[in-house]
Residue frames as qw, qx, qy, qz and C-alpha x, y, z in Angstrom:
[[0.283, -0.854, 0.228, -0.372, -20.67, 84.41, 5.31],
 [0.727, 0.253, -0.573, 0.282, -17.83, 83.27, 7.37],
 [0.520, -0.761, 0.079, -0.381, -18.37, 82.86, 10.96],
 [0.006, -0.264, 0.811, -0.522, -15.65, 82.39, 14.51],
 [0.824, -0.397, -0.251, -0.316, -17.73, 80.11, 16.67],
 [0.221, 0.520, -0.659, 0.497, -16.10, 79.67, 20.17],
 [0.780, -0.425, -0.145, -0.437, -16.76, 77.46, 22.70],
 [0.392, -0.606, 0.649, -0.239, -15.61, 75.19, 25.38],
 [0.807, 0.266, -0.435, -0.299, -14.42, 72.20, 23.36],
 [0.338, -0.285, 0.891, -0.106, -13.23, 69.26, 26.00],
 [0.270, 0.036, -0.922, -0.276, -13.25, 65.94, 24.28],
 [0.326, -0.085, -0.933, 0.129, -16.39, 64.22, 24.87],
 [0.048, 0.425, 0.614, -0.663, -18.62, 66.67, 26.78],
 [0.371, 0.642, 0.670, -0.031, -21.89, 67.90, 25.98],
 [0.016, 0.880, -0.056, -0.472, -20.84, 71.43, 25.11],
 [0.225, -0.326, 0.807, 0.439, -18.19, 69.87, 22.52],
 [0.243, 0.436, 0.858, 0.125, -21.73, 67.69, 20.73],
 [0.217, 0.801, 0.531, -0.172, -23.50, 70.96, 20.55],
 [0.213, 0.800, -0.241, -0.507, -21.12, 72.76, 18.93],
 [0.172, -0.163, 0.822, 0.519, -20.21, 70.65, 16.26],
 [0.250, 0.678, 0.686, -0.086, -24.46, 69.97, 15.96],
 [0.118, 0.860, 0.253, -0.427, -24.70, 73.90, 15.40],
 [0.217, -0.563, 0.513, 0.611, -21.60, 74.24, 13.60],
 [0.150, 0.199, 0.869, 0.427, -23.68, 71.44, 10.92],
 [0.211, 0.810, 0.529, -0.139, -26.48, 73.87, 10.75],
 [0.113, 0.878, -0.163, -0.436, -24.99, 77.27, 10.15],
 [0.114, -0.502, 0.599, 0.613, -22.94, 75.27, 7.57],
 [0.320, 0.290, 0.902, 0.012, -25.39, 73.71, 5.83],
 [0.136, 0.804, 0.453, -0.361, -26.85, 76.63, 5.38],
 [0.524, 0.810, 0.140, 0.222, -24.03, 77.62, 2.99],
 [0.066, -0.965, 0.171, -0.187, -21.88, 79.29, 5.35],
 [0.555, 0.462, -0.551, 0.417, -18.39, 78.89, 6.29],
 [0.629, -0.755, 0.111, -0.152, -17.91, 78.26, 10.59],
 [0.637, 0.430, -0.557, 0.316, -14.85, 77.91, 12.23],
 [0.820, -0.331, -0.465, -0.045, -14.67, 76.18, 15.23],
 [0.356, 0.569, -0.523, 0.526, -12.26, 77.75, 17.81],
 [0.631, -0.500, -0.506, 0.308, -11.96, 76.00, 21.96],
 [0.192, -0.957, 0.065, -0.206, -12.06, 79.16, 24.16],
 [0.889, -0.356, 0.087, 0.273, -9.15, 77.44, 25.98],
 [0.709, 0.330, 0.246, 0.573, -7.07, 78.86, 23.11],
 [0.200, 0.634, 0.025, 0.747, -7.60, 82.66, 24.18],
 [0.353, -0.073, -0.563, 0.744, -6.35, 84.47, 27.16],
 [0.026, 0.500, 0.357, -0.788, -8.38, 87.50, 26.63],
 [0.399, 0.801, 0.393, -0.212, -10.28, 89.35, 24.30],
 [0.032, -0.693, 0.573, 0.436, -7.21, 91.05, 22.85],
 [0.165, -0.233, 0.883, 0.373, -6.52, 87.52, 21.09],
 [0.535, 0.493, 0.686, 0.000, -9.84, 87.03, 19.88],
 [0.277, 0.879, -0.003, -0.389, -9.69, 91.30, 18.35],
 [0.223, -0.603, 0.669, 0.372, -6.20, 89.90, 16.96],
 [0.378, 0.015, 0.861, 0.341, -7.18, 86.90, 15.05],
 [0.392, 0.664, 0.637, 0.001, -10.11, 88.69, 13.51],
 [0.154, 0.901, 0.007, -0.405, -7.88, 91.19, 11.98],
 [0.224, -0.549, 0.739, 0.319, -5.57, 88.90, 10.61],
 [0.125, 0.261, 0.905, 0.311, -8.11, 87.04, 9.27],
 [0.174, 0.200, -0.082, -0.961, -10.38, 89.90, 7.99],
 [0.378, -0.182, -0.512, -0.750, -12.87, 87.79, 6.39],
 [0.167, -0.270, -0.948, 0.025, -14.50, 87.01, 9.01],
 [0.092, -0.534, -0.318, -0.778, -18.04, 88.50, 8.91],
 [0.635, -0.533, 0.031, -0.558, -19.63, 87.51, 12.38],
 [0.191, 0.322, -0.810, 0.451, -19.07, 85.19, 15.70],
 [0.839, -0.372, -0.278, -0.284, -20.80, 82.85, 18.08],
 [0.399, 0.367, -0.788, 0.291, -20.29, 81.52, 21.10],
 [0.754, -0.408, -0.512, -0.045, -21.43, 78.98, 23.62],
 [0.583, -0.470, -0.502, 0.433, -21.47, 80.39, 27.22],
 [0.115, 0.966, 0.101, 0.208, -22.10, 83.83, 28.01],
 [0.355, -0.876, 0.240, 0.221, -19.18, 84.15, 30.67],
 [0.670, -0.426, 0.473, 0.382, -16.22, 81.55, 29.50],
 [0.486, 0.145, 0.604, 0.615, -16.51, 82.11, 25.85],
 [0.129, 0.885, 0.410, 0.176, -19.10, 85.17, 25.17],
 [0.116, -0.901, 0.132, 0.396, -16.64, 87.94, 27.11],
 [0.551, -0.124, 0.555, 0.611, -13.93, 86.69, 24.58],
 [0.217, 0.450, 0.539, 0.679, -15.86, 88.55, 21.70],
 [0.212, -0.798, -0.220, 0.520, -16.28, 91.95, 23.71],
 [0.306, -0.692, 0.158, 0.635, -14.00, 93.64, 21.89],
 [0.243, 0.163, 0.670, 0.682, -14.43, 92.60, 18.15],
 [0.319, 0.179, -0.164, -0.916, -16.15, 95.40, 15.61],
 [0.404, 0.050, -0.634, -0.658, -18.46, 92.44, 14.14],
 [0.689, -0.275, 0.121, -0.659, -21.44, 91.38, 14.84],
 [0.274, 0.145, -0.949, 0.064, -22.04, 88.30, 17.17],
 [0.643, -0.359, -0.249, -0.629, -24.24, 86.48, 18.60],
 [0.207, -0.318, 0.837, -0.394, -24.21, 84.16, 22.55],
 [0.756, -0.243, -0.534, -0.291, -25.91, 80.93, 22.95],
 [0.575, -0.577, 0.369, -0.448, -26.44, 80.47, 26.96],
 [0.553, 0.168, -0.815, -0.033, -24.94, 76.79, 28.32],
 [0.639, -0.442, -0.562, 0.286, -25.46, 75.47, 32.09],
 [0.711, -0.306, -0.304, 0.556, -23.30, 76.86, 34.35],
 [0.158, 0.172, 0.140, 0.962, -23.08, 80.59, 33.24],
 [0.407, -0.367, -0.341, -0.763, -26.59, 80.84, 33.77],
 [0.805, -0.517, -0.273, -0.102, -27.48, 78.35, 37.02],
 [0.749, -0.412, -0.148, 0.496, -23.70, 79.22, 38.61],
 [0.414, 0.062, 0.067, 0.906, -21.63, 82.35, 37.22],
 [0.204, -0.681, -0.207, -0.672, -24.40, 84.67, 37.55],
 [0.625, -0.746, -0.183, 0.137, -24.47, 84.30, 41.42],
 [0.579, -0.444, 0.014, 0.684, -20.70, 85.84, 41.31],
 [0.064, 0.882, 0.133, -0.447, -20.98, 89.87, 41.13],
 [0.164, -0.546, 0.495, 0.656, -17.90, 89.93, 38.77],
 [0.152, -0.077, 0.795, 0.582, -18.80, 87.77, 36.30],
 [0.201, 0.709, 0.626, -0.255, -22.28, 89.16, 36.16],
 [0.185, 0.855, -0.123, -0.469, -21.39, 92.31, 35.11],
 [0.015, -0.491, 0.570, 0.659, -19.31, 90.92, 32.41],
 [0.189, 0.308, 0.928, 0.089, -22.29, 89.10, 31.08],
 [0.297, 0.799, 0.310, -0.421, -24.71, 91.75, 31.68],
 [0.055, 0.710, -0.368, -0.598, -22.26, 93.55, 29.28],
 [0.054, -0.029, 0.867, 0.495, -22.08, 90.47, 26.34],
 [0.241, 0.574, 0.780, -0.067, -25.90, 90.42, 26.84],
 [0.137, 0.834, 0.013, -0.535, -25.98, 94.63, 25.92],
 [0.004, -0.660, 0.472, 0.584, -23.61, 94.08, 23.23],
 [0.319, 0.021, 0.910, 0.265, -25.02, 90.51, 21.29],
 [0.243, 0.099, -0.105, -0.959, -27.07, 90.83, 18.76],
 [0.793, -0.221, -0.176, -0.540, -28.93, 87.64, 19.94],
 [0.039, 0.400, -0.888, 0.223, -28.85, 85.18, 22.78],
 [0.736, -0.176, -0.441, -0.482, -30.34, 81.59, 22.81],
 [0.365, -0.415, 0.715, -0.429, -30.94, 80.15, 25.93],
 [0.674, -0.035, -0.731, -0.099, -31.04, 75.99, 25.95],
 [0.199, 0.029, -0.822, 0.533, -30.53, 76.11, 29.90],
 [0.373, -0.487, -0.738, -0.279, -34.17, 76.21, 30.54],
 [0.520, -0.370, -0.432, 0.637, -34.15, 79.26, 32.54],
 [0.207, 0.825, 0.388, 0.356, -35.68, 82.14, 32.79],
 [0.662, -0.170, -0.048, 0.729, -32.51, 83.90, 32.04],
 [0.015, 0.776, 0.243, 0.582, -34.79, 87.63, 31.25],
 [0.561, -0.793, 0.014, -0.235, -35.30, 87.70, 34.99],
 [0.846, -0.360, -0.121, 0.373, -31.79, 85.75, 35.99],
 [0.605, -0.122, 0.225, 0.754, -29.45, 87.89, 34.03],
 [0.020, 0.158, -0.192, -0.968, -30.54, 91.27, 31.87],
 [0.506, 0.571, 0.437, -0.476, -34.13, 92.29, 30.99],
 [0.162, -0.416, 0.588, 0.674, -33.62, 91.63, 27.19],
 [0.711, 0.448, 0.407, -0.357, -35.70, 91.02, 24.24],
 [0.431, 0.632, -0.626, -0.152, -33.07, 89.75, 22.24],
 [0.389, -0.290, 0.789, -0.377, -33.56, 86.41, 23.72],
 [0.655, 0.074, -0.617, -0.430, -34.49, 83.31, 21.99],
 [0.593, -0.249, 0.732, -0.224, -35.53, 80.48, 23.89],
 [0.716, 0.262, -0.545, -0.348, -34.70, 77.11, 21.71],
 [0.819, -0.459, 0.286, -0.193, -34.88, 73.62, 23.39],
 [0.296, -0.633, 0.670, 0.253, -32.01, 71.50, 22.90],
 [0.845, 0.237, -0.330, -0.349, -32.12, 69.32, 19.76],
 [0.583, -0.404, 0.704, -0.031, -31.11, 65.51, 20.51],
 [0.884, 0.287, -0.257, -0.266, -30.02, 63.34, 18.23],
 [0.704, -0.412, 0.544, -0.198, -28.89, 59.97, 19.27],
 [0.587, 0.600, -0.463, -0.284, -26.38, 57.11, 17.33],
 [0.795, -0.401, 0.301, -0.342, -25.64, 53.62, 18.18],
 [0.104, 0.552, -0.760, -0.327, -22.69, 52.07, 16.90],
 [0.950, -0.113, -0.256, -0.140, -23.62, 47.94, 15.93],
 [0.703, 0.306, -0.521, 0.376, -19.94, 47.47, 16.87],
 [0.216, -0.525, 0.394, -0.723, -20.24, 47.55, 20.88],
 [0.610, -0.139, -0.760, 0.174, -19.63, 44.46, 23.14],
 [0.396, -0.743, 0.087, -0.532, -21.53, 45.04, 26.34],
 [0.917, -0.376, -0.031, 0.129, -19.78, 42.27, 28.35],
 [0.681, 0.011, -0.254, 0.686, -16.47, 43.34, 27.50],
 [0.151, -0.710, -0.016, -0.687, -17.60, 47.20, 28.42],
 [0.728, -0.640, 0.109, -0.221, -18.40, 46.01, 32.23],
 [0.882, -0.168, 0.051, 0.437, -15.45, 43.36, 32.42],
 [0.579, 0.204, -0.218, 0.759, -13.02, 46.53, 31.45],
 [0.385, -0.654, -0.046, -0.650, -15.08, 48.63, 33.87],
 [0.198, -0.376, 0.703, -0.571, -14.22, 46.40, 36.76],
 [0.768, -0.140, 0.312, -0.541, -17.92, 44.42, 36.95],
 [0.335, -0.180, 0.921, -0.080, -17.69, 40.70, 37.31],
 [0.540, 0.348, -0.244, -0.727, -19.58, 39.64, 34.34],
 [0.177, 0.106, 0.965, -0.165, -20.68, 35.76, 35.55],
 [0.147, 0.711, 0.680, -0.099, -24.58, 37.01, 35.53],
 [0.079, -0.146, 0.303, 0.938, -24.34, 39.73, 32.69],
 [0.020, -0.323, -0.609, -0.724, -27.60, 39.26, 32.06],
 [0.640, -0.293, -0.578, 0.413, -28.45, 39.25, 35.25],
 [0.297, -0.242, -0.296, 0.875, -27.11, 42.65, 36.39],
 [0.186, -0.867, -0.460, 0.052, -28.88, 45.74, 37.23],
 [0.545, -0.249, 0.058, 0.798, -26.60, 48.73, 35.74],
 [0.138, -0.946, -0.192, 0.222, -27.31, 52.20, 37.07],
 [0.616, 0.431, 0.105, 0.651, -25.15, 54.71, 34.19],
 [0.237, -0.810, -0.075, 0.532, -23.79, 57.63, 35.92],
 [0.757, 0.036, 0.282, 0.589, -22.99, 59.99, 33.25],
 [0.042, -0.993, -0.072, -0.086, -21.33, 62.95, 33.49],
 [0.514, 0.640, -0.360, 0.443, -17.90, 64.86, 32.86],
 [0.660, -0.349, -0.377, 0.548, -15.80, 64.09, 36.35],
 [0.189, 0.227, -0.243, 0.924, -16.04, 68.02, 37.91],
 [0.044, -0.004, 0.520, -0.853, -17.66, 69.72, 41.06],
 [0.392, 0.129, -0.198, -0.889, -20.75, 70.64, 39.39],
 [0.672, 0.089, -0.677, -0.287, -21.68, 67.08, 38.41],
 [0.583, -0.456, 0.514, -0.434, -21.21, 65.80, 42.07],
 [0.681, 0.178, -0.679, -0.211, -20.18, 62.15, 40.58],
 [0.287, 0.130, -0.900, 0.300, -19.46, 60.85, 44.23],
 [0.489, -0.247, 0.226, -0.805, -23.20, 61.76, 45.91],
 [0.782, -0.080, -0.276, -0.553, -24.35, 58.37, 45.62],
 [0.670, 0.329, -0.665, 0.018, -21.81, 56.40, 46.03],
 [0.127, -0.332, 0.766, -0.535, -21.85, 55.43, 49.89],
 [0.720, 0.267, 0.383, -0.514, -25.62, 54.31, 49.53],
 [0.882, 0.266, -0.147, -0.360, -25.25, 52.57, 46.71],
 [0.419, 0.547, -0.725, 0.002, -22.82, 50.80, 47.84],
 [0.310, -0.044, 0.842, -0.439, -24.78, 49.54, 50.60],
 [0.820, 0.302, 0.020, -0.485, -27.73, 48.77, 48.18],
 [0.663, 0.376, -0.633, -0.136, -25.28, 46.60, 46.25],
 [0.217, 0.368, -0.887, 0.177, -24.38, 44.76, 48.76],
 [0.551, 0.079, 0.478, -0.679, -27.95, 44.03, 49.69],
 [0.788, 0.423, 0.439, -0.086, -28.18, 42.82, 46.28],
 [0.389, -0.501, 0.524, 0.569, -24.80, 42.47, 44.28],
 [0.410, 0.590, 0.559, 0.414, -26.97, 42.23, 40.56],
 [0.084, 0.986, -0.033, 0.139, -27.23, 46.48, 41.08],
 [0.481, -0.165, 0.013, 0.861, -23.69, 48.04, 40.43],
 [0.375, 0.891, 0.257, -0.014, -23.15, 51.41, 39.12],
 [0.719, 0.291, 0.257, 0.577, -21.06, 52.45, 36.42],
 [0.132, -0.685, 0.088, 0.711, -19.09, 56.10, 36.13],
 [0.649, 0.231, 0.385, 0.614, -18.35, 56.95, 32.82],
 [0.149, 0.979, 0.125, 0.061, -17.60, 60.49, 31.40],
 [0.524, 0.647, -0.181, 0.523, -14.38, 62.79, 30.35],
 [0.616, -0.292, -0.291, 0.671, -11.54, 63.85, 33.32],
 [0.178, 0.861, 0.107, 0.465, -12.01, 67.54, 33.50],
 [0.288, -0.881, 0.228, -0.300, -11.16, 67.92, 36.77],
 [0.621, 0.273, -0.732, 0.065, -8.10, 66.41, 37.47],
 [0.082, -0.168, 0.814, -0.549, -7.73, 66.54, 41.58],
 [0.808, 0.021, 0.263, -0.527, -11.91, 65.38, 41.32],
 [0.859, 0.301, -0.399, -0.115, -10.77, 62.43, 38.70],
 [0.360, 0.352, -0.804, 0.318, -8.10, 61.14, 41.02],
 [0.155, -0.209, 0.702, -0.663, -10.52, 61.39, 43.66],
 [0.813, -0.026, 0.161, -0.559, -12.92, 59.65, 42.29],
 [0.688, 0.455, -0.564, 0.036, -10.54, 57.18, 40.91],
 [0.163, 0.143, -0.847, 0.486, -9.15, 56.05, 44.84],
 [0.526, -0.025, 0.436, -0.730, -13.08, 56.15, 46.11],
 [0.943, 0.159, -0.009, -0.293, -14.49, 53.62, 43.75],
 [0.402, 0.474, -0.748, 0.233, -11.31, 51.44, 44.25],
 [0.300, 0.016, -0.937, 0.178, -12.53, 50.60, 47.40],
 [0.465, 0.077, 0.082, -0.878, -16.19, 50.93, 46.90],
 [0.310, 0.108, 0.939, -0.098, -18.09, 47.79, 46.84],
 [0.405, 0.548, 0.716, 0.151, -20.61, 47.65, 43.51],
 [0.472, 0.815, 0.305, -0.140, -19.24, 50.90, 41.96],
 [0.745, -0.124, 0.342, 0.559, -17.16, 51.31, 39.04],
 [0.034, 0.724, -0.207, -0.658, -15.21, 53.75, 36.79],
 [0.822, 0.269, 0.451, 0.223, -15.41, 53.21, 32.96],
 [0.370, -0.348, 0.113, 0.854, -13.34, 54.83, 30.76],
 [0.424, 0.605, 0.093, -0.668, -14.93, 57.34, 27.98],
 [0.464, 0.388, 0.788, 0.112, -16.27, 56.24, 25.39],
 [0.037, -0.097, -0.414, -0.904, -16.76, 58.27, 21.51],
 [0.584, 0.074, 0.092, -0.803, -21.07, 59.32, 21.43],
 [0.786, 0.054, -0.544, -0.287, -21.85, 56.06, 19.24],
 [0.387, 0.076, -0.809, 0.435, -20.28, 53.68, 22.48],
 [0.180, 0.089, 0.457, -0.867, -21.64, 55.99, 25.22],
 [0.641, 0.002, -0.078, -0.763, -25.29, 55.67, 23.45],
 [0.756, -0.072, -0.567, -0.318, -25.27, 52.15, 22.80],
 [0.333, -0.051, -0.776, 0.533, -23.73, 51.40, 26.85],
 [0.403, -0.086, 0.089, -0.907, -26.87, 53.96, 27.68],
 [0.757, 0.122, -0.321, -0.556, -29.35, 51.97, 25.67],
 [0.624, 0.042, -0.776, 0.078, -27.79, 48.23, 27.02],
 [0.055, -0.143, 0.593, -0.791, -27.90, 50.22, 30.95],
 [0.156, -0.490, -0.854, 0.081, -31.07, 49.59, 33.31],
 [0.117, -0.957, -0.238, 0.118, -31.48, 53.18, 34.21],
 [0.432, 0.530, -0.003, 0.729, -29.63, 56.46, 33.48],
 [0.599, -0.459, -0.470, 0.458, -28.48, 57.86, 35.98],
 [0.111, 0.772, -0.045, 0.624, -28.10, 62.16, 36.94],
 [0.686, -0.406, -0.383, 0.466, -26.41, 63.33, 40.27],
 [0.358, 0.491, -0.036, 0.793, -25.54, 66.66, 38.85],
 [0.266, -0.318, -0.371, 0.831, -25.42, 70.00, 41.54],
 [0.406, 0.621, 0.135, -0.656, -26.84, 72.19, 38.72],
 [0.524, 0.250, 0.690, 0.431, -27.62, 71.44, 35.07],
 [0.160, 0.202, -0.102, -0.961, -29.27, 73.47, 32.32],
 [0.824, 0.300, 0.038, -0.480, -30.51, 71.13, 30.03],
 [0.429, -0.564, 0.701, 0.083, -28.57, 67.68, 30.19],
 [0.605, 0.289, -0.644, -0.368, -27.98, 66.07, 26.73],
 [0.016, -0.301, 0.921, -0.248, -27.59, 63.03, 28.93],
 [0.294, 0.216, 0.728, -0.580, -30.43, 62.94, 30.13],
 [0.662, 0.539, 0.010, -0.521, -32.54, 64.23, 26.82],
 [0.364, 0.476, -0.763, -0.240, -30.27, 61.39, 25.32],
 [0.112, -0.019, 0.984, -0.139, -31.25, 58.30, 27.49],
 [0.466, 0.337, 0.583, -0.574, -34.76, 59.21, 27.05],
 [0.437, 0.653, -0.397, -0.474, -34.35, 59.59, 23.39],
 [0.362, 0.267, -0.875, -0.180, -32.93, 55.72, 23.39],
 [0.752, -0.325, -0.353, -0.452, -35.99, 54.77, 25.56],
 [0.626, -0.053, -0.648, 0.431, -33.69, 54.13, 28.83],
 [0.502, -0.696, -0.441, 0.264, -35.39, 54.89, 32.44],
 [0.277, 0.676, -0.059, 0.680, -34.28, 58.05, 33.77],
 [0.653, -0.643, -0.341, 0.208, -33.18, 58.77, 37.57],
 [0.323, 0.452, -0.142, 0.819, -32.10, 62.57, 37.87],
 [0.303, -0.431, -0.498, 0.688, -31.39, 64.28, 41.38],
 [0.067, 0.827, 0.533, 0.165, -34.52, 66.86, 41.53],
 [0.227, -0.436, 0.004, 0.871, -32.72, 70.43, 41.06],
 [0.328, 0.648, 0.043, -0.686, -34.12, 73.06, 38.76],
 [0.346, 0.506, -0.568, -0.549, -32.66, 72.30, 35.16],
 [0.069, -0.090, 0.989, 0.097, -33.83, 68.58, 35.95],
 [0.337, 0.529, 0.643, -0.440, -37.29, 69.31, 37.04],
 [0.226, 0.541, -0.199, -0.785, -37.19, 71.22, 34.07],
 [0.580, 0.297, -0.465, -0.600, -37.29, 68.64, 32.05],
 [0.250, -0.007, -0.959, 0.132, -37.93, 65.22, 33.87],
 [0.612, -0.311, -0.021, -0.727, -41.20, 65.14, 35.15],
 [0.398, -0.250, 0.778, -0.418, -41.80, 63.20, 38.38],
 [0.445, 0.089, 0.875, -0.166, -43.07, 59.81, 37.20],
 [0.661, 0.579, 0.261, -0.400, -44.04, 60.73, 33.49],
 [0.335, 0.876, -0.347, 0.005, -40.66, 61.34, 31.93],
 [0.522, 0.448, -0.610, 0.394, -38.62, 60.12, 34.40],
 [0.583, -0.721, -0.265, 0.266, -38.23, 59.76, 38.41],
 [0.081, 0.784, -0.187, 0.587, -36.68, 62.40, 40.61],
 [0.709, -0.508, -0.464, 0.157, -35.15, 62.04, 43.79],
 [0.051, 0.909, -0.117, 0.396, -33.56, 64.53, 46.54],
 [0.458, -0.648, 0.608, -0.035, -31.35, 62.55, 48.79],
 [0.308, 0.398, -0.850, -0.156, -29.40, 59.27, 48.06],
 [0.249, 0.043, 0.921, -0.295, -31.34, 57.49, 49.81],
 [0.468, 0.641, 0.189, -0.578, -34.66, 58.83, 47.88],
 [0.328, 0.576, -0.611, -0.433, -32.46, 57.45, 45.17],
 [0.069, -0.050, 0.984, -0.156, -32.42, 53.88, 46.38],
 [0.498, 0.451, 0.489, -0.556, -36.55, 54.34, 47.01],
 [0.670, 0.520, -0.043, -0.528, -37.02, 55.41, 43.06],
 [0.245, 0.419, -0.852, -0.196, -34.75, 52.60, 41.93],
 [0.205, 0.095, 0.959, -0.169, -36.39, 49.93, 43.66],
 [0.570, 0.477, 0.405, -0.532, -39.80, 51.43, 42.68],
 [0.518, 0.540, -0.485, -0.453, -38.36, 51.68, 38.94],
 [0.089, 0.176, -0.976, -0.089, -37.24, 47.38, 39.67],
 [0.296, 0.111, 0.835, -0.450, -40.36, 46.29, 40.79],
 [0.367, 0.600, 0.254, -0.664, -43.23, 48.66, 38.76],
 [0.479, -0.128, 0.482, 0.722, -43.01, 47.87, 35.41],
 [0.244, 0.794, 0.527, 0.180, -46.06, 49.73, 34.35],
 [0.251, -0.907, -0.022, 0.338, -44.20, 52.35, 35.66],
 [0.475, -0.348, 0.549, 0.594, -41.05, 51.88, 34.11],
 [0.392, 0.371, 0.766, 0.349, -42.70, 51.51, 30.93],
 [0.077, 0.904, 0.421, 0.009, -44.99, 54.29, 31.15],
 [0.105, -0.909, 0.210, 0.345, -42.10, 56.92, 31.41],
 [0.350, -0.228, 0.529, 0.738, -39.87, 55.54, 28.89],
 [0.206, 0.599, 0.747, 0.202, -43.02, 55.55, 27.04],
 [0.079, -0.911, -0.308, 0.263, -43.85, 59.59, 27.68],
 [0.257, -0.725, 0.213, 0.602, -40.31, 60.58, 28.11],
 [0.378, 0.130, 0.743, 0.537, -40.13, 59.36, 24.03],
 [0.190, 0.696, 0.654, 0.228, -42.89, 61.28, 23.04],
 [0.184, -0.950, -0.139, 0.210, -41.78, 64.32, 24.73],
 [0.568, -0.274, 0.516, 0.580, -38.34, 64.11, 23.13],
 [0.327, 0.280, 0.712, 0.555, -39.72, 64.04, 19.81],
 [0.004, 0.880, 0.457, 0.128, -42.09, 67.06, 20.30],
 [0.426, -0.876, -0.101, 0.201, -39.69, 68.70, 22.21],
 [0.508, -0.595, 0.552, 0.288, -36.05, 68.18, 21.14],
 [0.816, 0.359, 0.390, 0.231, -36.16, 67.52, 17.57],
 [0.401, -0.581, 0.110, 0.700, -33.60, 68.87, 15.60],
 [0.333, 0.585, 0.470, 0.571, -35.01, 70.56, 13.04],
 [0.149, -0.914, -0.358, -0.116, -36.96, 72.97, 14.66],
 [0.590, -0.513, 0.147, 0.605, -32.91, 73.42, 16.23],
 [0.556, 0.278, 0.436, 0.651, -31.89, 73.77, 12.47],
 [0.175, 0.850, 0.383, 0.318, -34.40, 76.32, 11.74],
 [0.254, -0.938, -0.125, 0.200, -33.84, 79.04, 14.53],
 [0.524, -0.542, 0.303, 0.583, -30.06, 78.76, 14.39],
 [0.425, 0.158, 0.438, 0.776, -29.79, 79.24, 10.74],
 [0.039, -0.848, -0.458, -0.264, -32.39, 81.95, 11.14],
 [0.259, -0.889, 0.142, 0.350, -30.40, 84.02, 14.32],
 [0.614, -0.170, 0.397, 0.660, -27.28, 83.59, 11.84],
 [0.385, 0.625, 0.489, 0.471, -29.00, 85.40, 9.68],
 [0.118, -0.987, -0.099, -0.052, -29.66, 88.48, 11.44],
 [0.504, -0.613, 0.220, 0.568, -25.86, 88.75, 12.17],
 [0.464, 0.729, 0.259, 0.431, -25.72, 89.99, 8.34]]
């Protein structure tokens, strides 16, 4: 079978990892997928267009119900939505783009929700709903110099071994809130100049990237790094003292199911899709102000039974939770039903 798969494909972001992950299931399985960035179609019209011009194609997917699920309204063949963040914990609160959800949720003939939400009650009473948890799978290049990483990141890399580096990572836009910490932790650092912390993630937004780009300029112990391919980004994770989360809303943050996955500390700002999966001092810490951030950091420098004990959990829960077989199965299973 030959399937459209659409999605929102910026370099580098988690949505971009999980379709290319899914895209290696459903093709594994035998089938043909083709990969199209929603970015690429205005409207539904151009999605009804390219599947008539290209006739074989038998079914469709797509990641997000609003920015990439209305796009396959209008085609005759069966498809199927996979839920992402933001469609589910932000576009459902606006009336318009509800209803054009409600309407991809009436027409799919199955949607899987990763955003850890219970999207029966947020969005359409449906029983075409799958809940699957996100698989994670994590890769560490050998070829990855953490001293020059900080030294082209800005950090002063005298006592590299020395430092105390707090990974903020997360695509530069609104959602993500990259600048919440940064006023506090810049007075922590300067309490103790061994804690920096490090941006790193893809420009999406440009007027947020510029603005975060003149704030850490003359921010005292935090810096911007530039992105980095998955294999880089994991092994600067895995070299980091703590992963870091700041986000507004999430669903289910590869980031986050990624640092725990390389056994690195976890410090995510306590909203729904975090709590969802960080548990307060088993998994991970949680905090709700920036200052509350400072508190679980110091507890996370001092404690190491603590520290230990949650990389310790959050590893076990990863692997029960988030393996990617069990991913493999479902998805080549809902592909099936789109027969």
């Amino acid at each position: 079978m030959k399937l459209l798969f659409i999605a929102c494909l910026s370099p580098k972001t988690g949505n971009h990892t999980t379709a290319e992950r899914i895209r290696s299931y459903i093709e594994s399985a035998g089938h043909t997928c083709e990969l199209r960035d929603a970015g690429e179609f205005q409207s539904p019209a151009d999605v009804v267009n390219l599947v008539s011009e290209h006739p074989k194609f038998e079914a469709a997917l797509a990641i997000h119900l609003f920015k990439a699920g209305r796009l396959l309204m209008d085609i005759e063949i069966p498809f199927g939505v996979i839920f992402g963040g933001t469609d589910i914990n932000e576009d459902v609160k606006v009336e318009q783009k509800r209803v054009v959800m409600e309407q991809v949720l009436l027409k799919a003939r199955f949607d899987s929700d990763v955003s850890n939400l219970k999207c029966e009650q947020e969005v359409s009473q449906s029983s075409k709903i799958y809940v699957q948890p996100q698989g994670i799978q994590t890769d560490v290049t050998e070829k990855f110099c953490w001293t020059e990483f900080l030294r082209s990141s800005g950090v002063r890399t005298e006592h590299v071994d020395e430092l105390r580096v707090f990974l903020l990572v997360c695509g530069l836009r609104r959602v993500k809130d990259p600048l919440y910490l940064v006023e506090v932790f810049s007075k922590w650092h300067c309490e103790n100049l061994l804690n920096v912390l490090v941006i790193i993630g893809p420009k999406i937004d440009p007027v947020l990237s510029a603005e975060v780009e003149t704030v850490v300029k003359r921010t005292a112990g935090v810096f911007l790094a530039q992105e980095r391919c998955q294999q880089e980004l994991h092994a600067a994770m895995k070299r980091c003292f703590a992963v870091v989360n700041s986000s507004v809303s999430e669903g289910m943050s590869a980031a986050i199911l990624e640092a725990i996955d390389l056994g690195v500390p976890v410090l995510a700002r306590n909203i729904p899709g975090n709590a969802a999966v960080v548990q307060h001092e088993v998994t991970g810490l949680l905090y709700s102000s920036p200052q509350e951030f400072v508190h679980q950091s110091q507890r996370l420098l001092s404690d190491h039974e603590l520290r230990e004990r949650v990389v310790r959990n959050g590893k076990l829960y990863v692997e029960e939770r988030h393996g990617v077989n069990q991913e493999r199965e479902t998805y080549q299973r809902l592909v099936d039903t789109l027969h």
